[in-house]
FIDREN-507923 format. One record per residue: residue in three letters; y negated, x negated, z of N, C-alpha, C, O in turn. Coordinates in nm, 2 decimals. Layout:
# FIDREN-507923
> ala|Y|X|Z|Y|X|Z|Y|X|Z|Y|X|Z
...
//
This chain:
# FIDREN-507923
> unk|-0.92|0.90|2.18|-1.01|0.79|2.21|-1.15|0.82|2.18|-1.18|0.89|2.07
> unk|-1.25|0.78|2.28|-1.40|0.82|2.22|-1.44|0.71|2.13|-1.35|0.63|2.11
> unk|-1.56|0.71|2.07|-1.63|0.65|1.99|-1.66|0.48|2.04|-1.67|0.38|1.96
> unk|-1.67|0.48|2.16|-1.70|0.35|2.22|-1.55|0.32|2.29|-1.57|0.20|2.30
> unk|-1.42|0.35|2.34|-1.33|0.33|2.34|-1.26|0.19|2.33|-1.19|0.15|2.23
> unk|-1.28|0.12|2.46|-1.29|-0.04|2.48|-1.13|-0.07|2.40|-1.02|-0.04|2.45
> unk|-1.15|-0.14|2.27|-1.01|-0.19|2.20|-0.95|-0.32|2.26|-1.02|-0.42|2.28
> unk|-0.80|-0.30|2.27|-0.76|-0.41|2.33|-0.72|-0.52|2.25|-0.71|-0.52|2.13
> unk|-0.70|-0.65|2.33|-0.69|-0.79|2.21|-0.58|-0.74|2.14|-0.62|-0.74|2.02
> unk|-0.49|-0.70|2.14|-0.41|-0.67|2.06|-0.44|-0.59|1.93|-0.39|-0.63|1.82
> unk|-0.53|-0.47|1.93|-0.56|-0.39|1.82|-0.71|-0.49|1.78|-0.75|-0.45|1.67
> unk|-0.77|-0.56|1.82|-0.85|-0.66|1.79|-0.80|-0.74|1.67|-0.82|-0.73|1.55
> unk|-0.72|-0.84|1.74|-0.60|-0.97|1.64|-0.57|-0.88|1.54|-0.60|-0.91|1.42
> unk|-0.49|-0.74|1.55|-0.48|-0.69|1.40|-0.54|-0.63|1.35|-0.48|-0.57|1.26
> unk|-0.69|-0.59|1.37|-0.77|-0.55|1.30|-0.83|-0.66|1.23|-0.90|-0.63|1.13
> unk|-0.83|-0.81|1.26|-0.95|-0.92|1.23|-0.84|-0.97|1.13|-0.89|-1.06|1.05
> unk|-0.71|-0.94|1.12|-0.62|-0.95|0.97|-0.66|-0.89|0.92|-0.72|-0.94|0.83
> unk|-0.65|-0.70|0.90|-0.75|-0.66|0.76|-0.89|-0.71|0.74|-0.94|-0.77|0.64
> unk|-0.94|-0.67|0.83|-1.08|-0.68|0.83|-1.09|-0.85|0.71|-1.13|-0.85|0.59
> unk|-1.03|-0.97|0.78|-1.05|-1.10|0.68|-0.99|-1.04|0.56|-1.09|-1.00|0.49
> unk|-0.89|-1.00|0.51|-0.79|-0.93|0.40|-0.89|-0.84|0.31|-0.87|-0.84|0.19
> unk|-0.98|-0.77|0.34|-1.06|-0.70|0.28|-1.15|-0.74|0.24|-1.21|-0.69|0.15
> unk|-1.21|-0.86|0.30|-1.34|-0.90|0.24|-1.28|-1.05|0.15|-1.19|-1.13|0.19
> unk|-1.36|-1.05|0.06|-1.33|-1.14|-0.04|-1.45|-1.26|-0.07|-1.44|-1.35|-0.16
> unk|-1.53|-1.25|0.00|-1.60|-1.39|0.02|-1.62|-1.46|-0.10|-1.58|-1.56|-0.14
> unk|-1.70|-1.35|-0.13|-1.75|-1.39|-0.27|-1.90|-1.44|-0.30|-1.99|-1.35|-0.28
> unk|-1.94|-1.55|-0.33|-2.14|-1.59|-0.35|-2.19|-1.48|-0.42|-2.11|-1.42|-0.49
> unk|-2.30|-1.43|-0.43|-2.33|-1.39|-0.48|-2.39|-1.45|-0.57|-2.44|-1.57|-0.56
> unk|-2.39|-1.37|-0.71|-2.47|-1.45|-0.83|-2.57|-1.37|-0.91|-2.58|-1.26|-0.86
> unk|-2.64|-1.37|-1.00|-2.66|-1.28|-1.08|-2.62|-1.19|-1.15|-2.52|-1.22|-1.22
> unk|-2.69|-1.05|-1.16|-2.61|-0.97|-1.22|-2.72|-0.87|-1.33|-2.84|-0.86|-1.32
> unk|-2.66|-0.81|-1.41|-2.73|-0.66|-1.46|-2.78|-0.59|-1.37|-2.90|-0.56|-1.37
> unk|-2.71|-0.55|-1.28|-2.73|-0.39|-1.18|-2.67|-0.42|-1.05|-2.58|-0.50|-1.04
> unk|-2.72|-0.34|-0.95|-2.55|-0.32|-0.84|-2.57|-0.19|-0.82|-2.67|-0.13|-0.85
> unk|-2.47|-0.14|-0.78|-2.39|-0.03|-0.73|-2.38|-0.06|-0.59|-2.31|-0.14|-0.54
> unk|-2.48|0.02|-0.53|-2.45|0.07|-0.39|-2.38|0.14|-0.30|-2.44|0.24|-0.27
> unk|-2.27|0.13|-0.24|-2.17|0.24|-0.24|-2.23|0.30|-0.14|-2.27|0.22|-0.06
> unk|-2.25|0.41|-0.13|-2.28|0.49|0.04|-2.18|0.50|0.07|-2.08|0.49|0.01
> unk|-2.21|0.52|0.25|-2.14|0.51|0.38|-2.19|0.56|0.42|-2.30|0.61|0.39
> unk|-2.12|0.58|0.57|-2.18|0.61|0.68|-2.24|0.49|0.76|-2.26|0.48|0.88
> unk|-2.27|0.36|0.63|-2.32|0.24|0.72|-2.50|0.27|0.69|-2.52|0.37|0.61
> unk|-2.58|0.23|0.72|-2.70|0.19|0.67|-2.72|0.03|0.62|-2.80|-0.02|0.54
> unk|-2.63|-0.03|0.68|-2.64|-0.15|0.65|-2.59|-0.25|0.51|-2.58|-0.37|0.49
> unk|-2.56|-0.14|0.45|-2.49|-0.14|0.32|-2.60|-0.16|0.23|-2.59|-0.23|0.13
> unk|-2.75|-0.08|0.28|-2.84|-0.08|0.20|-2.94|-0.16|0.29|-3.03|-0.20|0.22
> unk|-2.93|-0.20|0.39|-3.03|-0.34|0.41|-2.93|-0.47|0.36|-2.98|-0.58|0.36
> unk|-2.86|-0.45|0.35|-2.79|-0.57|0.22|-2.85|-0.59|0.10|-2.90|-0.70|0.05
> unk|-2.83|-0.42|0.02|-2.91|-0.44|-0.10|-3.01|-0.51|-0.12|-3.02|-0.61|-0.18
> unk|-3.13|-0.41|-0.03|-3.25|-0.43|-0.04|-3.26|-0.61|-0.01|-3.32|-0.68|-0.10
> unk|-3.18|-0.69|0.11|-3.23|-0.82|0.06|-3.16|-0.90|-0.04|-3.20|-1.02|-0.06
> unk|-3.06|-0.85|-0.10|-2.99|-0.90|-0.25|-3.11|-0.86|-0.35|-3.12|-0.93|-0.45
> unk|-3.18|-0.76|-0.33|-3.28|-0.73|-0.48|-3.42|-0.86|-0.46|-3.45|-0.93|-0.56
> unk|-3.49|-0.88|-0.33|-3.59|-0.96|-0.29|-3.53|-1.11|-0.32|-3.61|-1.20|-0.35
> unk|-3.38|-1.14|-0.31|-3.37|-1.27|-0.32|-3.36|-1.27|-0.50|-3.35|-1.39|-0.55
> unk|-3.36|-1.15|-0.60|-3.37|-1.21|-0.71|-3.21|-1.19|-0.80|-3.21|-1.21|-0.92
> unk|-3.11|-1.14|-0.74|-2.97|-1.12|-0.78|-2.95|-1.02|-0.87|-2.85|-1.04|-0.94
> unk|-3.02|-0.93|-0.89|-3.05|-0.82|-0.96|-3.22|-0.77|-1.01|-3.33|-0.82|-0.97
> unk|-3.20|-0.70|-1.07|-3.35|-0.64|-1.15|-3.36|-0.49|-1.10|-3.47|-0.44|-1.07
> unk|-3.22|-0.41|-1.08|-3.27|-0.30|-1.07|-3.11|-0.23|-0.99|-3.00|-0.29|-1.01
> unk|-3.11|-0.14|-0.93|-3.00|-0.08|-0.85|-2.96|0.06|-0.86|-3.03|0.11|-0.95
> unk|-2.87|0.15|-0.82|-2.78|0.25|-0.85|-2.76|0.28|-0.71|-2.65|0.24|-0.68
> unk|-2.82|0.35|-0.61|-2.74|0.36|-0.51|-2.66|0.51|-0.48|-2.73|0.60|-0.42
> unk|-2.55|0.52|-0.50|-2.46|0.63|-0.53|-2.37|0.70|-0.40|-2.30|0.63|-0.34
> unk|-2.39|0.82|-0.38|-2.32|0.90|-0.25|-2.36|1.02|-0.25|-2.47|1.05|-0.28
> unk|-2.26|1.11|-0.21|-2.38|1.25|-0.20|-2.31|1.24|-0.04|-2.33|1.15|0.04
> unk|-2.21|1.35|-0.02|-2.15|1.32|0.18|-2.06|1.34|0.19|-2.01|1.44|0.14
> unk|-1.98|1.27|0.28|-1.84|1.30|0.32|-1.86|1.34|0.46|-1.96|1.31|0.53
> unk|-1.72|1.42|0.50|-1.72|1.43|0.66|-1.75|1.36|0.75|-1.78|1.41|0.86
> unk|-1.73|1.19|0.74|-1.77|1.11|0.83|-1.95|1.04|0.81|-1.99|0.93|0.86
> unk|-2.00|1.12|0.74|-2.16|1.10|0.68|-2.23|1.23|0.65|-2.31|1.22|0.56
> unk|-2.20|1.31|0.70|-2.29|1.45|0.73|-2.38|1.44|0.81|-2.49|1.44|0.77
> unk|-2.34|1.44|0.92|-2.45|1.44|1.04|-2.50|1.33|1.04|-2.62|1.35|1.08
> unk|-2.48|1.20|1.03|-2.54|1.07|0.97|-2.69|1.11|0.89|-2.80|1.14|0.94
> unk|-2.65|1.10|0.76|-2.70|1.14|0.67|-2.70|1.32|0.60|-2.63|1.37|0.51
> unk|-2.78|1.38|0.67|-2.76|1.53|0.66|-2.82|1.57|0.48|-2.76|1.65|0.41
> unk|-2.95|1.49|0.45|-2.94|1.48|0.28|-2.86|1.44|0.17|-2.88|1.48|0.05
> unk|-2.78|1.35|0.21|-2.70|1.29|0.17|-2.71|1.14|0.14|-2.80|1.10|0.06
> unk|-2.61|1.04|0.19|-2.58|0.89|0.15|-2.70|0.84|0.05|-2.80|0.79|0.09
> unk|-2.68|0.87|-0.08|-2.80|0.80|-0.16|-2.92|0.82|-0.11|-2.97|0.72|-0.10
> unk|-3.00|0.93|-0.07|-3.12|0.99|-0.03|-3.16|0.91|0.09|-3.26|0.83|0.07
> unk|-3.11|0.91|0.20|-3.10|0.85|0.30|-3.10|0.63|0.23|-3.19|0.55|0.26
> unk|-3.00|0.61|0.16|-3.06|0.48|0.14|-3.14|0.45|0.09|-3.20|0.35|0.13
> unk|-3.16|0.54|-0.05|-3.33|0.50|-0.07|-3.43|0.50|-0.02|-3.53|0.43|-0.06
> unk|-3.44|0.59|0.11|-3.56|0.56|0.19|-3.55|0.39|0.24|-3.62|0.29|0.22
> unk|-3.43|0.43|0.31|-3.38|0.25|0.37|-3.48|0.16|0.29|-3.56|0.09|0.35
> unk|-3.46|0.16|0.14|-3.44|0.00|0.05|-3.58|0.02|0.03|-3.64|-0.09|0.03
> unk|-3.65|0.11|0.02|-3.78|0.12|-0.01|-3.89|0.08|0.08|-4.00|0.03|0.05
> unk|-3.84|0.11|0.21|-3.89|0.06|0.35|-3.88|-0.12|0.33|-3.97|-0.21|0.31
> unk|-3.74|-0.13|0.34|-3.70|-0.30|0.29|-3.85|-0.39|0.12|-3.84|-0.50|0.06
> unk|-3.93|-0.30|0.08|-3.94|-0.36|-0.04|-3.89|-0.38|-0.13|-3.91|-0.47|-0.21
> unk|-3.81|-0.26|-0.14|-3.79|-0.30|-0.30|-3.83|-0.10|-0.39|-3.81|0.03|-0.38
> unk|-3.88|-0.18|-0.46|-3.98|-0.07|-0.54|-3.90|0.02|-0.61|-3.79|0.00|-0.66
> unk|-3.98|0.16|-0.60|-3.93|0.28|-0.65|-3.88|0.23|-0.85|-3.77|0.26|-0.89
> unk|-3.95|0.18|-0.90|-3.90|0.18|-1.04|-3.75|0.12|-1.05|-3.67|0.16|-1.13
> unk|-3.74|0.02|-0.93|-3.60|-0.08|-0.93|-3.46|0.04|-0.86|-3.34|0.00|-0.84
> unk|-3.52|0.18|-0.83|-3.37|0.24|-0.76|-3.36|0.34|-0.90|-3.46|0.38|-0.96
> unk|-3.20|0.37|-0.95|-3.16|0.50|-1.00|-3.10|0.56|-0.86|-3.08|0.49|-0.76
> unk|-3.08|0.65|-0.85|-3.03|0.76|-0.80|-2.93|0.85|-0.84|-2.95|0.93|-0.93
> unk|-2.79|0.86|-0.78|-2.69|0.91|-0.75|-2.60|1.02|-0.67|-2.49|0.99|-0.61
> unk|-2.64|1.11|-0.66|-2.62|1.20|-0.56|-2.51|1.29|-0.55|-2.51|1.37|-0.45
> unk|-2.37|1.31|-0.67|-2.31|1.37|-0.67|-2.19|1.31|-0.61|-2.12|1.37|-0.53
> unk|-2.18|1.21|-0.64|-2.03|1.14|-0.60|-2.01|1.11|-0.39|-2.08|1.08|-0.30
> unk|-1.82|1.15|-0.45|-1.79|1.16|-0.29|-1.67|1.08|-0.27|-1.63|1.10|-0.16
> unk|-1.61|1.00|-0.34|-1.50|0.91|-0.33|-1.58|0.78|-0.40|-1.70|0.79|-0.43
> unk|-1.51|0.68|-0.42|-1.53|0.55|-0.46|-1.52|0.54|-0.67|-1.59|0.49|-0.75
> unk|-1.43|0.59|-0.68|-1.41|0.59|-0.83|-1.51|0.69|-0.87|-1.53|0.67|-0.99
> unk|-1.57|0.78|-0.83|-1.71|0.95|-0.85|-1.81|0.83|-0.86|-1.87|0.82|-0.97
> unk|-1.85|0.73|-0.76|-1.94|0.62|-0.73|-1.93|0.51|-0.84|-2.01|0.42|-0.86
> unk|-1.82|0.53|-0.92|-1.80|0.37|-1.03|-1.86|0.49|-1.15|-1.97|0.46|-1.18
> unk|-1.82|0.57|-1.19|-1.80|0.65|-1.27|-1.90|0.73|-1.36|-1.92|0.75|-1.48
> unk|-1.99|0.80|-1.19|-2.13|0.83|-1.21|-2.21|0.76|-1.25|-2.26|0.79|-1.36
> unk|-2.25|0.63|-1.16|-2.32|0.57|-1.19|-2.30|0.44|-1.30|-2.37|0.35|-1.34
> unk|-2.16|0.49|-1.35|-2.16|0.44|-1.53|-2.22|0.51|-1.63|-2.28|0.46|-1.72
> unk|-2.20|0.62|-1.60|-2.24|0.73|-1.71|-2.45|0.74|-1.66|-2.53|0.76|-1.75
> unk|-2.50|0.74|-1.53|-2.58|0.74|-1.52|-2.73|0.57|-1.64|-2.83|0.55|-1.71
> unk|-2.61|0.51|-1.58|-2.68|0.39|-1.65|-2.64|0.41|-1.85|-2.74|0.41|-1.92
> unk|-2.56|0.43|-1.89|-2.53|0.47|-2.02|-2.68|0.58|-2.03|-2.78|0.55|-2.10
> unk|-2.68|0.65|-1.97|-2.78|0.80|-2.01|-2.95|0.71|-2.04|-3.04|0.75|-2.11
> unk|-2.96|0.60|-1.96|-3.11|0.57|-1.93|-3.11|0.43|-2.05|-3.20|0.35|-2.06
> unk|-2.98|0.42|-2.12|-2.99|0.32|-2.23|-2.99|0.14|-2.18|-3.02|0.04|-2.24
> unk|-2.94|0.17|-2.03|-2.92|0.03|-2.00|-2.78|-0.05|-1.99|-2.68|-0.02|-1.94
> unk|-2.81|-0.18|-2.06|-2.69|-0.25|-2.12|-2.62|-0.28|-1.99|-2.67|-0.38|-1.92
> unk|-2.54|-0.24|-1.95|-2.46|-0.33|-1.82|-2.34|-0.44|-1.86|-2.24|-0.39|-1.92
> unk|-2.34|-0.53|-1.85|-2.24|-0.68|-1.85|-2.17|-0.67|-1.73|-2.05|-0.65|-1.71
> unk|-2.27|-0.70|-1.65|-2.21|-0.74|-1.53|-2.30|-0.64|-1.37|-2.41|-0.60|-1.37
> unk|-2.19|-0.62|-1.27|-2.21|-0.53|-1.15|-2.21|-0.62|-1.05|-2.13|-0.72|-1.07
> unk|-2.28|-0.61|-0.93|-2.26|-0.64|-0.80|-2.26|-0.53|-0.74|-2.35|-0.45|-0.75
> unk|-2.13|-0.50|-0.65|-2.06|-0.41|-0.58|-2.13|-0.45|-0.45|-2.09|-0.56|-0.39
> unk|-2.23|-0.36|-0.40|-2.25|-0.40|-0.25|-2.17|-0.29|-0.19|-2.10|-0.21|-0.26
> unk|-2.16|-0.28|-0.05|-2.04|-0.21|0.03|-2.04|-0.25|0.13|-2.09|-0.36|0.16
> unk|-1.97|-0.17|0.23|-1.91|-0.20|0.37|-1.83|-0.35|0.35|-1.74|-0.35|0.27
> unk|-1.86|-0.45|0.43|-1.73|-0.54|0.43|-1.60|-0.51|0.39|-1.55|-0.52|0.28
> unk|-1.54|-0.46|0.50|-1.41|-0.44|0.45|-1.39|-0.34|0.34|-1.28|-0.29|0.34
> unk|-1.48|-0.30|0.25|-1.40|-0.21|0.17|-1.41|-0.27|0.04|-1.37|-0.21|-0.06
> unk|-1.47|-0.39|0.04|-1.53|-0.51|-0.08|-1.35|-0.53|-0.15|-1.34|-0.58|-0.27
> unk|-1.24|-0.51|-0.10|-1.11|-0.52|-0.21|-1.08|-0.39|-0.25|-1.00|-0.37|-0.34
> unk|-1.15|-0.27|-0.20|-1.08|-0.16|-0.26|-1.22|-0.13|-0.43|-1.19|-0.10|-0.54
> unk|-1.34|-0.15|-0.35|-1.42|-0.14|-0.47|-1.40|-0.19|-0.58|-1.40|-0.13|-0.69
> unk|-1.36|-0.35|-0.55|-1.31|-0.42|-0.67|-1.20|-0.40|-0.72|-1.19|-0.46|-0.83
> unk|-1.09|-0.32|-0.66|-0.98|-0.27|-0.76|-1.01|-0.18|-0.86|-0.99|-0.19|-0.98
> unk|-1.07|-0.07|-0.78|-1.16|0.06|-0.84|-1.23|0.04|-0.94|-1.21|0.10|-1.04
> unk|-1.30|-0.04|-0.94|-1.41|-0.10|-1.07|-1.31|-0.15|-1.17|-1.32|-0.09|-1.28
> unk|-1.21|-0.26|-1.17|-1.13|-0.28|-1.24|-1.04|-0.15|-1.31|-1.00|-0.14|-1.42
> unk|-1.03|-0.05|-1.20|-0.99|0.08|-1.31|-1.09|0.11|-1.39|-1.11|0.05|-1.50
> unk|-1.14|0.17|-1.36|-1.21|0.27|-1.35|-1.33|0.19|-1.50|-1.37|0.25|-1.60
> unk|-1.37|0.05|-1.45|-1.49|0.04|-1.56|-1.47|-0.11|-1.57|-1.52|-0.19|-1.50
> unk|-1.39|-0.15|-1.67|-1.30|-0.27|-1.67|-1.35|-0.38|-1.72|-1.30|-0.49|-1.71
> unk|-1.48|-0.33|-1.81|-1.52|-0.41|-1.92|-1.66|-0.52|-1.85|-1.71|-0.61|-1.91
> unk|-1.69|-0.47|-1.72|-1.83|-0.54|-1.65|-1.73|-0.65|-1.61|-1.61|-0.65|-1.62
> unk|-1.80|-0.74|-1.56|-1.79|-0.84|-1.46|-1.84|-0.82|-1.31|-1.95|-0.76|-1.31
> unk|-1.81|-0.84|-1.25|-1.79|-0.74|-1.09|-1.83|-0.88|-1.02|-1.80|-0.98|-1.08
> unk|-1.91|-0.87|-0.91|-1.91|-0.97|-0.77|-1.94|-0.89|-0.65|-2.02|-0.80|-0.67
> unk|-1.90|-0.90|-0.53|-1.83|-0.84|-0.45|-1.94|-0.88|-0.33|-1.95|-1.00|-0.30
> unk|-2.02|-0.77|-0.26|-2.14|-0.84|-0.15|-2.13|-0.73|-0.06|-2.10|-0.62|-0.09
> unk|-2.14|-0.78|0.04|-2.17|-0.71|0.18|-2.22|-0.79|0.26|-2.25|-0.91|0.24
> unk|-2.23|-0.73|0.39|-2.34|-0.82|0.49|-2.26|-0.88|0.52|-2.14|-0.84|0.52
> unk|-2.31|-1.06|0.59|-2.25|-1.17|0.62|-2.21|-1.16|0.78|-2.26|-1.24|0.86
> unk|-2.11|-1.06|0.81|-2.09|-1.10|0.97|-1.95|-1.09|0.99|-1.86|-1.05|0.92
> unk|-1.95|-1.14|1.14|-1.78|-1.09|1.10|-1.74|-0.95|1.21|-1.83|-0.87|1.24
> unk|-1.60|-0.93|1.25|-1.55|-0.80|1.29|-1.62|-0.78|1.40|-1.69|-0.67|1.39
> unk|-1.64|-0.84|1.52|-1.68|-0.77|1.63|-1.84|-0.75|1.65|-1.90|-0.66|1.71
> unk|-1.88|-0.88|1.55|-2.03|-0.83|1.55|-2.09|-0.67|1.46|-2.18|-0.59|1.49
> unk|-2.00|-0.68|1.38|-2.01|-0.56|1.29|-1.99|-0.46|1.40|-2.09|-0.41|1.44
> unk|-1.85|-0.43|1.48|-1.86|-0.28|1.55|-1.94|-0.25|1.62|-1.95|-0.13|1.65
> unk|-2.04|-0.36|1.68|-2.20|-0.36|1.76|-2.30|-0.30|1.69|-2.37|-0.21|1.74
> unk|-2.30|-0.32|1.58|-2.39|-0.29|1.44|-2.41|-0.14|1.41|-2.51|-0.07|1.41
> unk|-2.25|-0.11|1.40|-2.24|0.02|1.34|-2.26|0.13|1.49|-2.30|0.25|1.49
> unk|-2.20|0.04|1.61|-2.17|0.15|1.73|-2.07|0.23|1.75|-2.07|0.29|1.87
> unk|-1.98|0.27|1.66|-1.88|0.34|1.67|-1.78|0.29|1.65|-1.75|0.27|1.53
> unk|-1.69|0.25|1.76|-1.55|0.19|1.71|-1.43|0.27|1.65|-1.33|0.23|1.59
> unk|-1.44|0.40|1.69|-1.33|0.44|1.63|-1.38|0.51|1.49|-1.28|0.58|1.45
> unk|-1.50|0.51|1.41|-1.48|0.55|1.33|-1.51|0.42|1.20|-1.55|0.44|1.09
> unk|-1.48|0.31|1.25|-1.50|0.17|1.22|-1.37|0.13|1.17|-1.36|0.07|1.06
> unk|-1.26|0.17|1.28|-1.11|0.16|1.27|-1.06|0.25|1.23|-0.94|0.24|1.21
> unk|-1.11|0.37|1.21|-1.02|0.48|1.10|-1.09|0.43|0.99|-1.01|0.46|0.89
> unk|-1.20|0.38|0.94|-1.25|0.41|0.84|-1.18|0.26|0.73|-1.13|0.27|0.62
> unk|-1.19|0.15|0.81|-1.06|0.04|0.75|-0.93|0.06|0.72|-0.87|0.04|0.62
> unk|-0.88|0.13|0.83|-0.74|0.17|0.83|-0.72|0.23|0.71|-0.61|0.20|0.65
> unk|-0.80|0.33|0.67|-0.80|0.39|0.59|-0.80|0.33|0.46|-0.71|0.36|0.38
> unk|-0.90|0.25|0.44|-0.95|0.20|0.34|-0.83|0.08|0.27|-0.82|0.04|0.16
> unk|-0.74|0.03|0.40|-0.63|-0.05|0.34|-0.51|0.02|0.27|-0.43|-0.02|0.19
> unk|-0.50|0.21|0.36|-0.39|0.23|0.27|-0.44|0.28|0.18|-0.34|0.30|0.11
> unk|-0.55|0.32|0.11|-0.57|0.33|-0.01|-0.59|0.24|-0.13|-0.59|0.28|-0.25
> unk|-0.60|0.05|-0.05|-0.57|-0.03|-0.11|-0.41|-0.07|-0.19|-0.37|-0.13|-0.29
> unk|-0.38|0.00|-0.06|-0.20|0.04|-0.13|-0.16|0.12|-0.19|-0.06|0.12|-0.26
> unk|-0.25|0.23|-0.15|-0.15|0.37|-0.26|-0.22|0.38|-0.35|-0.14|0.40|-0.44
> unk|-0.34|0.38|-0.41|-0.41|0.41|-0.51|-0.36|0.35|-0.67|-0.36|0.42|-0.78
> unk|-0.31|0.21|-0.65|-0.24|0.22|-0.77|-0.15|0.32|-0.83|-0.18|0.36|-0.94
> unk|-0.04|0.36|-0.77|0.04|0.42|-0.76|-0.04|0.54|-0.85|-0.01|0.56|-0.97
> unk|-0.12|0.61|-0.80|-0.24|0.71|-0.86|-0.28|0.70|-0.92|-0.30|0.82|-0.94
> unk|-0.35|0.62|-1.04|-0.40|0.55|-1.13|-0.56|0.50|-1.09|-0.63|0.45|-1.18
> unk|-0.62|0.52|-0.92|-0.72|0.50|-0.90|-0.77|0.36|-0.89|-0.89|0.33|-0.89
> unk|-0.66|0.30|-0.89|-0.70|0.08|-0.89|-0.58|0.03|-0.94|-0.47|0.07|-0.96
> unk|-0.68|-0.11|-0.94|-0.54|-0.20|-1.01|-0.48|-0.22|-0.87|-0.54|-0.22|-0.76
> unk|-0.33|-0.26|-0.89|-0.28|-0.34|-0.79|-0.31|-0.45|-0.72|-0.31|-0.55|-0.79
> unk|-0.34|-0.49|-0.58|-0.36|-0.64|-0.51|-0.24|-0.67|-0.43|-0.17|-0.59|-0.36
> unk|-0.23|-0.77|-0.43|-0.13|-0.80|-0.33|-0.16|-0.81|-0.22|-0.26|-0.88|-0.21
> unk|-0.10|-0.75|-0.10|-0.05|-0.70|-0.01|-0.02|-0.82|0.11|0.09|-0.78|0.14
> unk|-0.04|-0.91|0.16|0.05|-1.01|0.22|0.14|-0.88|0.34|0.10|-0.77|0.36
> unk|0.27|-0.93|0.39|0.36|-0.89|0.46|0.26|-0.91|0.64|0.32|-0.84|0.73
> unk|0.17|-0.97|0.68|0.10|-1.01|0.81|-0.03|-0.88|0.78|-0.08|-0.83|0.87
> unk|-0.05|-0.85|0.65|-0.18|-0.73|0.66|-0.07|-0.56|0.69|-0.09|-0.47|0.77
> unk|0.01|-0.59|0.60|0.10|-0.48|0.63|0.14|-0.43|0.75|0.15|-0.31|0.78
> unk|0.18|-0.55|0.83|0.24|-0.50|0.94|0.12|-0.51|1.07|0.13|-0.49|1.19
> unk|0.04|-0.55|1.01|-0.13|-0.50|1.09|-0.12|-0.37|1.05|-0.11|-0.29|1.14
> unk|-0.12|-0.33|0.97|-0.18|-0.22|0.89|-0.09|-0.10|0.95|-0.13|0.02|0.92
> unk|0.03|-0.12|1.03|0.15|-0.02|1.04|0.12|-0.02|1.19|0.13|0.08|1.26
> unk|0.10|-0.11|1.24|0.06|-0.14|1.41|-0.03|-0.06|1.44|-0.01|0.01|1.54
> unk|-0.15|-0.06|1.38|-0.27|0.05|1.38|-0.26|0.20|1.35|-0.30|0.30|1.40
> unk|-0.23|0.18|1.29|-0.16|0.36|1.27|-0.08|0.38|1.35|-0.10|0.50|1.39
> unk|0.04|0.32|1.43|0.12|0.37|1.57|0.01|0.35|1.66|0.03|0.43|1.75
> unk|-0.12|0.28|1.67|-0.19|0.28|1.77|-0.28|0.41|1.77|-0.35|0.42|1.87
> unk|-0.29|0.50|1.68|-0.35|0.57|1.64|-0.50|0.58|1.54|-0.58|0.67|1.53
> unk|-0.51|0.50|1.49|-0.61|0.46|1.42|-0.57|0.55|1.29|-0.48|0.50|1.22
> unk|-0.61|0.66|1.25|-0.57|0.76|1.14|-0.58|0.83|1.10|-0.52|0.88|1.01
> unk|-0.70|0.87|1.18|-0.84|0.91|1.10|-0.87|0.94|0.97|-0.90|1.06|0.95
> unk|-0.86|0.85|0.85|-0.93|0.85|0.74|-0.82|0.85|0.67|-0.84|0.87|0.55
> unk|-0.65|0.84|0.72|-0.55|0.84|0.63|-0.57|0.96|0.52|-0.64|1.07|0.54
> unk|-0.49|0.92|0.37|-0.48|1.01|0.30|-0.33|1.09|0.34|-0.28|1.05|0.45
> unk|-0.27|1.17|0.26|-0.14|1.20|0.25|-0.07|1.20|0.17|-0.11|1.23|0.06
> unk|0.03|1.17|0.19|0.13|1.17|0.09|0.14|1.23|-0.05|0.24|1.22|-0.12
//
């Protein structure tokens, strides 16, 4: 399948089950810091940037160096690439740390724990910005990984089909969820997150998509 690869109502209906299933529709509130995950979105960081102007935070972390599906994207790498973004958006150089090593999600909780420890700043509480649908794996992750914050969960406000307009690539939209749910499932197992429950309607979305081929970003066994 190419990149624009017209999806049928069927792999639609079960994608708009994970897709609701992953995002957790959370207000945002105030926080200490956020944690920016890089992607291969940009829109991850014009989120930030208008979570920092509306006042939700004081200062940000935006953390990535590159994965195979954000190389040619971002050829400097994820963080580099969004700080230009947020700085364009207004929000000021004193307000970004910078993160450039990390290439999974827990490298992204981790670094930029130890990054904020290094600069002597108290963290309580995180806002996890992110891709939509990856707003349940972050938050399990963080729960491993750095247990002691208080976490709220933000991404941009739209829903599935407007998003694959957004980003333009549908199949790396649908491997990159696909993905992202079974690692919502196996990672416990791993010690990389806490456990979430699963309903039996995301599962058998989640099994439908992978016989459709959506499989991309799977890990292995």
């Amino acid at each position: 399948m190419g990149a624009n690869t017209e999806l049928t109502e069927e792999v639609r209906q079960r994608a708009r089950i994970v897709w609701d299933y992953q995002r957790l529709d959370q207000e945002p509130r105030g926080c200490d810091v956020a944690v920016v995950l890089g992607s291969h979105d940009l829109g991850v960081a014009t989120t930030a940037a208008d979570l920092y102007r509306r006042g939700f935070f004081p200062r940000m972390v935006i953390s990535g160096a590159n994965s195979p599906s954000t190389l040619a994207r971002f050829p400097r790498g994820e963080a580099v690439h969004y700080r230009e973004h947020v700085l364009g958006r207004g929000v000021p150089d004193a307000a970004i740390l910078m993160e450039t090593r990390a290439t999974n999600t827990g490298e992204n909780l981790r670094h930029s724990r130890a990054l904020l420890a290094d600069a002597g700043i108290t963290v309580r509480s995180v806002m996890l910005v992110s891709k939509p649908y990856m707003e349940r794996r972050a938050h399990a992750t963080t729960r491993r990984v750095w247990p002691e914050v208080d976490t709220v969960s933000a991404s941009a406000r739209t829903g599935f089909d407007e998003y694959l307009g957004s980003v333009g690539d549908d199949r790396l939209v649908m491997d990159t969820m696909v993905g992202d749910l079974q690692r919502v499932m196996e990672y416990p197992a791993r010690g990389f997150a806490v456990p979430q429950e699963v309903p039996d309607r995301v599962r058998e979305a989640y099994a439908y998509l992978v016989a459709a081929g959506y499989d991309g970003h799977l890990i292995t066994p």
